[in-house]
N, C-alpha and C positions, 0 to 999 in steps of 0.2 A: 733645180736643186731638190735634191729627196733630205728631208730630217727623219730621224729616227725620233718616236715620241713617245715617252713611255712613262707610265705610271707606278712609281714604287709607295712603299709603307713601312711603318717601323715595322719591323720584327715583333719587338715587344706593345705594340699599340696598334695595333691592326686596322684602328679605324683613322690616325694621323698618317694620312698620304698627301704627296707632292704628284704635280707632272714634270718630266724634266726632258729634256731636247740635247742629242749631239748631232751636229749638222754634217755629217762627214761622206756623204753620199754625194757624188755629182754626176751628170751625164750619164746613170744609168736606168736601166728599166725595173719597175716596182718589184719585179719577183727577184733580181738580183740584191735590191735593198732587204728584202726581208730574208732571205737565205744570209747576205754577210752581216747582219743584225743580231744573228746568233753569238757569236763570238766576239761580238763589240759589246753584246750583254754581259755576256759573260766574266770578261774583263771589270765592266762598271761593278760588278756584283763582288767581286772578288775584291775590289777598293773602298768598297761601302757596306761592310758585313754585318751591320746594323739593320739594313735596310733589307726588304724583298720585294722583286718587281711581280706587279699583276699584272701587267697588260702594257704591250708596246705595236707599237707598229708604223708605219711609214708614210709622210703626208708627204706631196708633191706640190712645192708652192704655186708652180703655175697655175693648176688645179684648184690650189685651196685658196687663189687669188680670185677667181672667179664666181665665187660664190658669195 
């Protein structure tokens, strides 16, 4: 299972950030996660216009189980 994992911030407070997680990837390969990442951002940004994301990107728990 690939999570998409991303870091936003207020708008207005730039130094108050969260990490947040939607798990909506399965059985695919990481460059496919982050090409359809795009547009699952985009949507989240578009529901939360308070917020702006800095940085996201795609962990594979298999992966991130072994470490």
């Amino acid at each position: 299972m690939l999570r998409l994992v991303f870091t936003v911030c207020l708008a207005t407070e730039p130094d108050i950030c969260e990490q947040r997680e939607l798990q909506i990837f399965e059985q695919i390969p990481l460059m496919a996660c982050m090409t359809g990442a795009i547009p699952e951002l985009a949507v989240w940004r578009q529901t939360h216009p308070n917020w702006r994301i800095a940085r996201w990107g795609c962990v594979n728990d298999r992966l991130a189980a072994r470490n």
